[in-house]
N, C-alpha and C positions, 0 to 999 in steps of 0.2 A: 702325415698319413694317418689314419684312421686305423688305431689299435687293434683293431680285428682283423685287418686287411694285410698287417704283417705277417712276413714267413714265420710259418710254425706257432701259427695261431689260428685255432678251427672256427670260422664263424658259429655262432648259436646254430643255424637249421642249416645243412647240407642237402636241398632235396636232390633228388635225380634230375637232368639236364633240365635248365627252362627253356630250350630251344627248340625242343621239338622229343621226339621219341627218342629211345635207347639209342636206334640208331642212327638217328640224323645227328644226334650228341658225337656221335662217333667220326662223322664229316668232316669237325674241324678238329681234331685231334691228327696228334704229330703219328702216332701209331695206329690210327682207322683203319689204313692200308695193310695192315697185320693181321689184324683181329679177326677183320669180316669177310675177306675171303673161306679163311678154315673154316668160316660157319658156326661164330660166337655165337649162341642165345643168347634172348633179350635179359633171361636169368642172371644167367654170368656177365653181362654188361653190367648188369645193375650191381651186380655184387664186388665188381671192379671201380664200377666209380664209387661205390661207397669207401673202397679204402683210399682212394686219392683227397688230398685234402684242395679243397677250392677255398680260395680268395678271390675280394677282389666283388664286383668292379672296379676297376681301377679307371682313373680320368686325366685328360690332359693334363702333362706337368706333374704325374704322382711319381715316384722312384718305387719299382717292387726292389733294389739293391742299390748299393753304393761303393764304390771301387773302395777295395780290401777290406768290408763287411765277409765275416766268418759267412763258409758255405753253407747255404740252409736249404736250399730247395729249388730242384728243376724247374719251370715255368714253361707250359704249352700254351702260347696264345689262338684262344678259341674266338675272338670277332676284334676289329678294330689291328691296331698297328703299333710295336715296341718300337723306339727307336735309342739305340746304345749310343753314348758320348761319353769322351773325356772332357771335363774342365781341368785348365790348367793353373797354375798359383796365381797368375796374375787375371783369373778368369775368363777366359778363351776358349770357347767352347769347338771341339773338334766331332764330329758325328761320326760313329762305325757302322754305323748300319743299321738297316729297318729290319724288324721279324714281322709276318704277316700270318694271319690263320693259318695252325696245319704246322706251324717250327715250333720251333725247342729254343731257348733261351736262357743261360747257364751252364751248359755242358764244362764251358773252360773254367769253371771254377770246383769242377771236381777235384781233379789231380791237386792243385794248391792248395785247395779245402777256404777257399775265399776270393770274392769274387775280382774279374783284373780291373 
């Protein structure tokens, strides 16, 4: 994985969404349905995604974590598809589930403080 791309490392240039404006940025986010209703400004969007830290792209076959990797960092999938598996010792791969634009990714590794 591409050194920059790991948790809790800020790429060089963070700009505001390449996807579109403040608020089409907001579309695929796990919490858009929050924000935009109350009637965020484009202001305060902008000064909220500046504190979130972005990674990533990430590409087929990259790991953002690896089962009981220390907890580093929530992950909102904003385009494309996560998908969680266990490999087992004898390499057996079992699949838990796809995240799709708009989820959250990591939450179960708060409470343990690493991921399962």
């Amino acid at each position: 994985m591409n050194e920059l791309a790991r948790p809790g490392k800020l790429l060089p240039e963070t700009p505001i969404a390449d996807d579109g404006d403040d608020l089409h940025f907001c579309s695929t986010c796990a919490f858009g349905s929050v924000c935009l209703p109350v009637g965020v400004d484009k202001a305060a969007l902008r000064e909220l995604h500046m504190l979130v830290e972005h990674v990533g792209p990430y590409h087929a076959g990259d790991a953002i974590f690896r089962t009981n990797e220390p907890f580093a960092a929530l992950f909102a999938v904003r385009a494309g598809m996560i998908m969680t598996r266990l490999v087992d010792d004898v390499g057996r791969e079992q699949v838990l589930g796809f995240h799709l634009p708009g989820e959250m990714v990591g939450l179960n590794a708060i409470h343990p403080e690493k991921y399962p």
